[in-house]
C-alpha positions as CSV (number, residue, x, y, z in Angstrom):
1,X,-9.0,-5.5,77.8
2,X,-11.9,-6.9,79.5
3,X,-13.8,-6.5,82.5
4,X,-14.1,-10.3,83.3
5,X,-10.1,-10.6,84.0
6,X,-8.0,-10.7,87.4
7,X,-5.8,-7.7,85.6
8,X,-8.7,-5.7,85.0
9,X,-10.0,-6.0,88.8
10,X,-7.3,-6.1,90.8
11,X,-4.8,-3.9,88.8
12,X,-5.9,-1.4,86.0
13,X,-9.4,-0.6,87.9
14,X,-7.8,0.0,91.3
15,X,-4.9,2.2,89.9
16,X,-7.5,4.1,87.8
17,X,-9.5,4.7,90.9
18,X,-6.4,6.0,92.8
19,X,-5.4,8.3,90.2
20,X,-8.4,10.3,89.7
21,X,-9.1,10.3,93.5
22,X,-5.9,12.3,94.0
23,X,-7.1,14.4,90.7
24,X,-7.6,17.5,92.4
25,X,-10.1,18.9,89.9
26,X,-12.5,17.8,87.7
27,X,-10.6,18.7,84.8
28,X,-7.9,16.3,86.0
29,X,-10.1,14.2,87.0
30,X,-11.3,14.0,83.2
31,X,-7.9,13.6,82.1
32,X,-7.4,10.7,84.2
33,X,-10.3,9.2,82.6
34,X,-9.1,10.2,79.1
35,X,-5.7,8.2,79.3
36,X,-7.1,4.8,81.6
37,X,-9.9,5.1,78.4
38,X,-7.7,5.2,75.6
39,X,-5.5,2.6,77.7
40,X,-8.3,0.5,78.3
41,X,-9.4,0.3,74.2
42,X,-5.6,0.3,72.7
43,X,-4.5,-2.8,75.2
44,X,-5.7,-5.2,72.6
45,X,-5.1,-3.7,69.1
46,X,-3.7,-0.2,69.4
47,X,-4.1,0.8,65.8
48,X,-7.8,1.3,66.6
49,X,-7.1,3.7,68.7
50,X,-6.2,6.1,65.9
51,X,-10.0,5.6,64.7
52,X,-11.3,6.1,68.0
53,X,-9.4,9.6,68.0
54,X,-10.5,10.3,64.3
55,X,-14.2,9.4,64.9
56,X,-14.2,11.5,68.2
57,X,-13.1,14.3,66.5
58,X,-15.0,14.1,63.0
59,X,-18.2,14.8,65.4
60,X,-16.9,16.8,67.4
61,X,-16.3,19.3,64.5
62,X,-19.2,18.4,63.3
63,X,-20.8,20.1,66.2
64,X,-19.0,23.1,66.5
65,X,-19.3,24.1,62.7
66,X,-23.2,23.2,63.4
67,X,-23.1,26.1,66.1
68,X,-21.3,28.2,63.8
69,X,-23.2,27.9,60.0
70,X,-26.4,27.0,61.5
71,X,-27.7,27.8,58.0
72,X,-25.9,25.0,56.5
73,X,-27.2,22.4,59.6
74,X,-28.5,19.6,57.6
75,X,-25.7,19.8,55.2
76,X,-23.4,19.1,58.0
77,X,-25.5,17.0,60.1
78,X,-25.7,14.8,56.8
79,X,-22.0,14.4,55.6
80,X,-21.2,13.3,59.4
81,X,-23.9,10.6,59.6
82,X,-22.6,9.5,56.3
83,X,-19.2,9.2,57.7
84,X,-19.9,7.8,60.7
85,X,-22.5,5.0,58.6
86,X,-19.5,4.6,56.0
87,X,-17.0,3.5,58.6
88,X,-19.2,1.5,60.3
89,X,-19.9,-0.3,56.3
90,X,-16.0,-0.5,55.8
91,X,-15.5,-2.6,58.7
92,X,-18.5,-4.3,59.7
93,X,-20.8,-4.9,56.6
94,X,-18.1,-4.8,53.9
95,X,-17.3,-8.6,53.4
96,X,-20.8,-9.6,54.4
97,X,-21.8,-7.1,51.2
98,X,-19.8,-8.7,48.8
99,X,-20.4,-12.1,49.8
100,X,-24.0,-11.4,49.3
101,X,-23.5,-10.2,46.0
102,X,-21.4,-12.9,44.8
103,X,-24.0,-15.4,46.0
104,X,-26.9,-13.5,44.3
105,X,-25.3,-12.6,41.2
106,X,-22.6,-15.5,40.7
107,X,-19.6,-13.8,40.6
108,X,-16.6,-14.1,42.3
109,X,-15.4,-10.9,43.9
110,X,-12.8,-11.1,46.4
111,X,-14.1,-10.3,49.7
112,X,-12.2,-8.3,51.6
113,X,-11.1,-9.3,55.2
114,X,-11.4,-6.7,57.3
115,X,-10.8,-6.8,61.1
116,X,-13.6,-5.3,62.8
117,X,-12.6,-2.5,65.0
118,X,-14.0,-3.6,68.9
119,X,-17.0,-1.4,70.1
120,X,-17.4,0.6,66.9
121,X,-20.9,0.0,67.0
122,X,-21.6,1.6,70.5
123,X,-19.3,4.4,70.0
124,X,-20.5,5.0,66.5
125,X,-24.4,5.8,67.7
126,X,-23.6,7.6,70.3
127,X,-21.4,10.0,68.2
128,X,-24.0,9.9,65.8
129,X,-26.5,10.7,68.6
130,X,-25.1,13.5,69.4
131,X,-24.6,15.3,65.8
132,X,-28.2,15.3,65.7
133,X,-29.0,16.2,69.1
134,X,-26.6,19.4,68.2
135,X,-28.6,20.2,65.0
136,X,-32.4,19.6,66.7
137,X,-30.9,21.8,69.6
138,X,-31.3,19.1,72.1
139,X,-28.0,19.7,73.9
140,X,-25.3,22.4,73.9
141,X,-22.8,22.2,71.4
142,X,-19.6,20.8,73.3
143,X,-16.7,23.8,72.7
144,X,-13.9,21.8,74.3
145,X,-12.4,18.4,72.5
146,X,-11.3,16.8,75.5
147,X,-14.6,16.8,77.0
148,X,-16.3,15.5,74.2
149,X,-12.9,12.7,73.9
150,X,-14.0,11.8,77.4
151,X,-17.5,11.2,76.5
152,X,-17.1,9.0,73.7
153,X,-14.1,7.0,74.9
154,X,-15.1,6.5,78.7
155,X,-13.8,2.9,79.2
156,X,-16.9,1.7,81.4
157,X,-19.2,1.9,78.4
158,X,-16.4,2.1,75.7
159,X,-16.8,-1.7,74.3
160,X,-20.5,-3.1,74.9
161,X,-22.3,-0.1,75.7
162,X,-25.1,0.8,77.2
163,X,-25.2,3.6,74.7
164,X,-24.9,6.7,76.6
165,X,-26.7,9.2,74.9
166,X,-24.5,13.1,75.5
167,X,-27.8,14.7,77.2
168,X,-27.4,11.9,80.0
169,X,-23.8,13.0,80.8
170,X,-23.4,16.3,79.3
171,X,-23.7,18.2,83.2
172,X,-21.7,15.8,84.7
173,X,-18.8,16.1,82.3
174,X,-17.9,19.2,84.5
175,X,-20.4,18.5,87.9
176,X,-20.0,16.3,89.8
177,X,-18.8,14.3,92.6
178,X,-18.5,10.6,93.9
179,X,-18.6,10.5,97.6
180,X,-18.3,7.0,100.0
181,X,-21.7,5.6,99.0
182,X,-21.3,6.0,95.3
183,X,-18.1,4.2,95.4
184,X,-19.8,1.5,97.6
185,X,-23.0,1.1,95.3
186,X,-20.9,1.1,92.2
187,X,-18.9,-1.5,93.2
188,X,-21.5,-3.4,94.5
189,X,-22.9,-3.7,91.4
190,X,-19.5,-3.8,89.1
191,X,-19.4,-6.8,91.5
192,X,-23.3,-8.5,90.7
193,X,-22.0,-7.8,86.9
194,X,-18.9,-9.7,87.0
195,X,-20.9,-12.7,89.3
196,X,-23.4,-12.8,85.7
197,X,-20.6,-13.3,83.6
198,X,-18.3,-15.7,85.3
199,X,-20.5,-17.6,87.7
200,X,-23.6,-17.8,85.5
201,X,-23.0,-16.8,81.8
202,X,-19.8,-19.1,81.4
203,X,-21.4,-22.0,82.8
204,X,-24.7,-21.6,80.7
205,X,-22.6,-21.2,77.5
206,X,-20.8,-24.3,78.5
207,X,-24.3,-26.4,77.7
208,X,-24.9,-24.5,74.8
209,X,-22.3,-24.9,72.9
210,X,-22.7,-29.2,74.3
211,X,-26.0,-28.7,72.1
212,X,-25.7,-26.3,69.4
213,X,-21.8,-26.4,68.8
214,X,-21.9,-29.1,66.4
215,X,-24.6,-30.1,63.8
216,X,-27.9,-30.1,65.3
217,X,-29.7,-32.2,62.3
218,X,-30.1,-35.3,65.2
219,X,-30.7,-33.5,68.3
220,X,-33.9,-33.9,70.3
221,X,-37.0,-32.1,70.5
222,X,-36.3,-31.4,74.2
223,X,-32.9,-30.5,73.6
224,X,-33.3,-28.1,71.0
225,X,-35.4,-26.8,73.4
226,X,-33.1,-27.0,76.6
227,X,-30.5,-25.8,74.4
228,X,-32.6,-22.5,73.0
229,X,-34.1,-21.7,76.6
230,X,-30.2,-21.9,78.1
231,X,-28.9,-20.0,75.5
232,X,-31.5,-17.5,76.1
233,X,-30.3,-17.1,79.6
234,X,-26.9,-17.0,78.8
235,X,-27.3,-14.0,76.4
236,X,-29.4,-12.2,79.1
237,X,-26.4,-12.9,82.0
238,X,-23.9,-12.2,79.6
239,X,-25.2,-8.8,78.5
240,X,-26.7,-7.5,81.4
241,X,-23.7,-8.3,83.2
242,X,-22.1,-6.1,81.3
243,X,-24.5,-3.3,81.3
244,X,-24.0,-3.9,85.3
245,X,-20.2,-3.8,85.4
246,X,-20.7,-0.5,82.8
247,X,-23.1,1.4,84.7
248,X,-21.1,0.3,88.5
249,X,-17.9,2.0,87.3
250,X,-19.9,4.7,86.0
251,X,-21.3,5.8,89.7
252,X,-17.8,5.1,91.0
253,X,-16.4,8.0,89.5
254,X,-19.7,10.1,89.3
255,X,-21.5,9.3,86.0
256,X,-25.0,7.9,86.1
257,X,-26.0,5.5,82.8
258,X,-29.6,4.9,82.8
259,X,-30.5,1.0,83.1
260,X,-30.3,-1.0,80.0
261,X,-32.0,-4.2,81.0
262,X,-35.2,-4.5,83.7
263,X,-36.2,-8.2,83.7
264,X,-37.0,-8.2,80.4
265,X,-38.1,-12.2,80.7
266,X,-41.1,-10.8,83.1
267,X,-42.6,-9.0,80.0
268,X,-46.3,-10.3,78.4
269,X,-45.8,-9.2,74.9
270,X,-42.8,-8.4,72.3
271,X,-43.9,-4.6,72.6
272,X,-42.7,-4.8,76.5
273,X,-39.7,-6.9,76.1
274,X,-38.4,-4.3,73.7
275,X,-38.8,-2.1,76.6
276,X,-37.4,-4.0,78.8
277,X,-34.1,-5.3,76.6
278,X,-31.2,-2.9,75.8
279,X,-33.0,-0.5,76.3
280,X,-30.5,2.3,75.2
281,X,-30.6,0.8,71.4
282,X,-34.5,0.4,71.3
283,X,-35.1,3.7,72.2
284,X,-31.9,5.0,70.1
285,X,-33.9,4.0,66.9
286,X,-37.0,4.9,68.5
287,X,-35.8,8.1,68.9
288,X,-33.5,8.7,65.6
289,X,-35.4,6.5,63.5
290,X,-39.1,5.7,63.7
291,X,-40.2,9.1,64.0
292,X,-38.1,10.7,61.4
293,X,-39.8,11.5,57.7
294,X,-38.7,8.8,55.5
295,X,-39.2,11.0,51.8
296,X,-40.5,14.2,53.4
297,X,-43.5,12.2,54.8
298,X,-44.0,10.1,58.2
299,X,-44.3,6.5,56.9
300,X,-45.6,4.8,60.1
301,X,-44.7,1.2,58.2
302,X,-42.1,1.7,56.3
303,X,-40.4,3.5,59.5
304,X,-41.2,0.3,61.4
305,X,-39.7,-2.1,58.6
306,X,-36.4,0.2,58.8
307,X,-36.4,-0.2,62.5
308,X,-36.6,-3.6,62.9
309,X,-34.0,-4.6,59.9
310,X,-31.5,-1.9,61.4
311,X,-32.1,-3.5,64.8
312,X,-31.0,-6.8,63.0
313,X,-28.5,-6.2,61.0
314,X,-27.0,-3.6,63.9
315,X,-26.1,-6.8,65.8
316,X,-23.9,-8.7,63.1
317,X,-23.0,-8.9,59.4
318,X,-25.0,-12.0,59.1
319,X,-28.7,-12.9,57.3
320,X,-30.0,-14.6,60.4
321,X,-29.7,-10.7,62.2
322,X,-31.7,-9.2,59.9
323,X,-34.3,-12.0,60.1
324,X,-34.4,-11.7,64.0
325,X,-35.1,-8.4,63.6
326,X,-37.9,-8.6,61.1
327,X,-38.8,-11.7,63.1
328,X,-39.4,-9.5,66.1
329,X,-40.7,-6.4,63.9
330,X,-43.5,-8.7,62.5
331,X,-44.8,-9.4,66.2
332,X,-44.8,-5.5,67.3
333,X,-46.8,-4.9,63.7
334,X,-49.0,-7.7,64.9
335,X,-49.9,-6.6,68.2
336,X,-50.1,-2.9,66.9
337,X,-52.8,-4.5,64.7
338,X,-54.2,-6.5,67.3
339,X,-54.1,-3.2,69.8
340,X,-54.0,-2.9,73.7
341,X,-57.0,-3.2,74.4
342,X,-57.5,-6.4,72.5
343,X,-54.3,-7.6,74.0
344,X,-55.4,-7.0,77.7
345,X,-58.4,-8.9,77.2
346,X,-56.1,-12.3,77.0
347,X,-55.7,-14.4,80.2
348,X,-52.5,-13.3,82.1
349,X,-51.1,-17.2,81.5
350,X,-51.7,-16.9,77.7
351,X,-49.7,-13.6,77.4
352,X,-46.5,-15.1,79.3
353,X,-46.7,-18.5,77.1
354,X,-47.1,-16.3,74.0
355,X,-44.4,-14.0,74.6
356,X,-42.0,-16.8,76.2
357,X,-42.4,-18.9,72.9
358,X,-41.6,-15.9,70.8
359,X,-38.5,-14.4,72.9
360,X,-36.7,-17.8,73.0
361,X,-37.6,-19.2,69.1
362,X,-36.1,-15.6,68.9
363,X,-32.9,-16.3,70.0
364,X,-32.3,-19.3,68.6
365,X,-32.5,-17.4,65.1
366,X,-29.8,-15.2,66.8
367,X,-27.7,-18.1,67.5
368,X,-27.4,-19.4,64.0
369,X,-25.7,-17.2,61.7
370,X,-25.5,-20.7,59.4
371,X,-28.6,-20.3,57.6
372,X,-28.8,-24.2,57.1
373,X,-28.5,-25.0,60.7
374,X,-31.0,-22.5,61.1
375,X,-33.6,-24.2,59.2
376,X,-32.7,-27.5,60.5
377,X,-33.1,-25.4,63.9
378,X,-36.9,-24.6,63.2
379,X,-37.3,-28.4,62.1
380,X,-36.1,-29.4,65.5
381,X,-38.2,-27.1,67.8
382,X,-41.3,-27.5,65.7
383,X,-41.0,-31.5,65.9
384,X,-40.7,-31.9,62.3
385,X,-37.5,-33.6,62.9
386,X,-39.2,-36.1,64.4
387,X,-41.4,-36.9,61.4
388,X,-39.0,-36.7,58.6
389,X,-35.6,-37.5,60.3
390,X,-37.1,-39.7,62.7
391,X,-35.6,-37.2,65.6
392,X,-36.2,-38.8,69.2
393,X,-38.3,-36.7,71.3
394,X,-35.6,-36.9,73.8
395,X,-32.8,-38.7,75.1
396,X,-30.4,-39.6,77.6
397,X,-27.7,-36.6,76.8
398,X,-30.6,-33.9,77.6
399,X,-31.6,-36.0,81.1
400,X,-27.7,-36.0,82.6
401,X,-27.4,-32.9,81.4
402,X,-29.9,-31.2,83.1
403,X,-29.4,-33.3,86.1
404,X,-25.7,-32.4,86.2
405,X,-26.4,-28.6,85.5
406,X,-30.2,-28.6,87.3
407,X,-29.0,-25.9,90.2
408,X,-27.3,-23.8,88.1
409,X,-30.2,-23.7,85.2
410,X,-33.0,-22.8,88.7
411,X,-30.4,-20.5,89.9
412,X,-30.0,-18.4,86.6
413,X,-33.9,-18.6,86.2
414,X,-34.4,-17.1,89.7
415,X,-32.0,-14.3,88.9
416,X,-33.7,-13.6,85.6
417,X,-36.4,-12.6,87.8
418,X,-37.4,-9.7,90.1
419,X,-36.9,-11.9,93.2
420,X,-33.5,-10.8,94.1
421,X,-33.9,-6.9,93.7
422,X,-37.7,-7.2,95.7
423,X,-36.0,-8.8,98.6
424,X,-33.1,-6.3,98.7
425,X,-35.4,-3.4,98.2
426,X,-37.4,-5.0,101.4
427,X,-34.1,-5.0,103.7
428,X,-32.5,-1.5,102.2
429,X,-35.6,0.4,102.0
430,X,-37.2,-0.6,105.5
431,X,-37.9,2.2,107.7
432,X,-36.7,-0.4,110.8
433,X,-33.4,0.3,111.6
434,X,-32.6,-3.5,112.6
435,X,-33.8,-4.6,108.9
436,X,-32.1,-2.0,107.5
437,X,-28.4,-2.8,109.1
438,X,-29.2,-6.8,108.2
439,X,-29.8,-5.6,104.6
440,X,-26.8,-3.4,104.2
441,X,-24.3,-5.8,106.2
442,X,-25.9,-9.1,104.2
443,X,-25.4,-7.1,100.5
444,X,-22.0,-6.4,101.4
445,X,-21.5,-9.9,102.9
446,X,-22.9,-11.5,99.6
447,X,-21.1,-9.3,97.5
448,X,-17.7,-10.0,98.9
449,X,-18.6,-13.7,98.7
450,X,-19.5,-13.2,94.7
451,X,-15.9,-11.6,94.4
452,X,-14.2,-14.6,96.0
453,X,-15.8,-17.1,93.8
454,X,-15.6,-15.5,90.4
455,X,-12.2,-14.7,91.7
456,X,-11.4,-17.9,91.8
457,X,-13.3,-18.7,88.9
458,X,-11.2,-16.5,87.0
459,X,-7.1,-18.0,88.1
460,X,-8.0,-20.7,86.0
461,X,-10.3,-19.6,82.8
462,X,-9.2,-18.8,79.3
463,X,-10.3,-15.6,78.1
464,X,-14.0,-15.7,77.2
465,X,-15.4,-11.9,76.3
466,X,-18.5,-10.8,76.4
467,X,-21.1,-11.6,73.7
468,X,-21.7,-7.8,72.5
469,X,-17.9,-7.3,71.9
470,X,-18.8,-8.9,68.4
471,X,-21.4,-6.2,67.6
């Protein structure tokens, strides 16, 4: 199931709501939860479900016998990373392994075609999260199964994250409350998430796959640009939409995510970007990761090299991952090298054009898992193309296409930005009463606006998920 559907909004959210407002409790409440969650996750494939339910309660053991022989901690901390990493292997990295092998050794093993359960990726770290928050005594060790069900399965975060690490929710599993305003703000933004995905992420995928959804060996200069910089925007909208929708439903009914996206296009270098874009993975491997002794030793290097290829190859069982992550991991080395104060010394414009060029070259090596288009890619942008191929510099297609999509392309630009949340915080935040009533009444007003138009939007569209429902 998806959030971007009419049944989802209009059905299955509103009945879920109903049901665990007349939960008298919160462990009914939680219950409530439990079954829309596993609903939610077994209305596509319901096999899955079983290793949902398996996973869930693989760690969960894990856990308890943690609190129980905490003599044997890193023995049991060990064998459930290895099970969780072993699944994730199986079903994600399996067929990419074997074809990698074939090509690099010529051989001819069959490669196995696995289906990729959806969201294992999310609900793997987080379960893997919280094994080793258990064993470094971060958070209590969660005695009840359902809770711990509930906390790995909840449906708003189930698919595409954020991932929620357990210390975030671990009190609110059994305090807390959702009063009027909660429901209100949630929605409110469950409703700015949905607007991102089917008013401006569906559109802006339309023009990228115009350019890049067919061989690219004759496309402009300019439009491999255009192209890149919309497809850029598209996977911002189309994520952070999510991420929105995810952490809305998560203050309706009481739970409160921490952001997983804050303008990230704003930032100056590749350091701030990565703290500014999914957040909740950056700081997982931060966290888990960077800091951990690789060989009984800190290896500052080698700990960044294993970040940066995990934050690759985390997204997709594809070579061009792993080289956007290096490709990123080179430019934090570089500016660790270079060092803040070096860094602050360049001219504000210089930092924006340097960090622009490298985010959105970025992406286009996340667009192209085909290694071939990728290089013809990099000939295109760097106007070798032009040169060797006799590439135009540009042409008609990119002109009507930018004059047919021009507002939505300023519009999605404009949103990328703080502009939007400044202006609200202005209105909602104004100690003038008058201001404050205009800003409450206009949010609302735009909001139920938003829902009428991706409403609409929706009665006709054929299912188009969101982009992290592949990773």
């Amino acid at each position: 199931m998806v959030f971007a559907d009419l049944f989802f909004i209009y059905l299955f959210l509103p009945l879920c709501l109903v049901s665990y407002l007349i939960a008298r409790n919160i462990k009914a409440k939680n219950i409530v939860l439990i079954v829309f969650s596993v609903l939610f996750y077994a209305w596509g494939e319901p096999v899955w479900i079983l290793l949902l339910l398996f996973s869930s309660f693989m760690n969960w053991s894990a856990g308890i016998l943690m609190e129980k022989f905490r003599d044997k901690g890193k023995l049991i901390v060990g064998t459930a990373i290895f099970i969780n990493l072993l699944f994730l292997f199986i079903f994600k990295y399996s067929g990419f392994f074997v074809e990698t092998i074939n090509g690099a050794l010529g051989l001819n093993i069959p490669v196995p075609q696995i289906v990729m359960p959806i969201g294992i990726s999310f609900f793997t770290f987080q379960a893997i999260s919280y094994v080793l928050d258990c064993y470094w005594e971060n958070v209590k060790v969660q005695k009840q199964y359902y809770k711990f069900l509930l906390y790995i399965s909840l449906f708003p975060q189930l698919i595409a994250g954020p991932i929620v690490r357990y210390s975030v929710i671990e009190e609110e599993i059994d305090n807390r409350s959702t009063d009027m305003n909660d429901v209100c703000e949630g929605a409110l933004r469950v409703i700015v998430g949905l607007a991102k995905k089917v008013i401006l992420a569906n559109n802006l995928w339309a023009i990228v796959t115009a350019f890049f959804g067919k061989d690219i060996t004759t496309l402009s200069f300019v439009g491999t640009w255009y192209g890149v910089i919309v497809y850029s925007l598209y996977v911002y909208f189309d994520f952070s939409g999510y991420s929105d929708i995810a952490i809305g439903l998560g203050r309706i009914f009481g739970f409160h995510f921490d952001e997983n996206f804050r303008h990230p296009f704003i930032s100056k270098t590749i350091a701030e970007f990565w703290q500014r874009w999914h957040i909740s993975l950056g700081s997982f491997f931060r966290d888990y990761l960077l800091y951990v002794p690789v060989f009984g030793k800190n290896r500052k290097y080698l700990s960044l090299f294993l970040v940066w290829f995990s934050t690759g190859i985390w997204h997709g069982a594809a070579w061009n991952y792993i080289i956007w992550g290096l490709y990123f991991g080179c430019f934090i080395f570089f500016e660790q090298k270079l060092g803040k104060k070096r860094m602050k010394k360049w001219p504000n414009w210089w930092k924006h054009i340097y960090s622009k060029l490298v985010i959105i070259i970025g992406f286009g090596i996340f667009y192209f898992e085909d290694l071939g288009q990728l290089g013809r890619f990099f000939m295109n942008i760097f106007g070798i193309s032009m040169l060797t191929n006799g590439n135009a510099f540009s042409d008609i297609i990119v002109a009507s296409s930018f004059r047919n999509n021009m507002f939505l392309v300023i519009v999605a630009l404009i949103c990328s930005m703080p502009i939007l949340p400044k202006i609200k915080s202005f209105f909602l935040e104004s100690k003038n009463d008058a201001i404050y009533a205009v800003g409450r009444v206009g949010s609302v007003v735009a909001c139920l606006g938003l829902l009428i138009i991706l409403s609409i939007l929706l009665v006709d569209s054929t299912n188009n998920p969101f982009l992290y429902f592949r990773f």
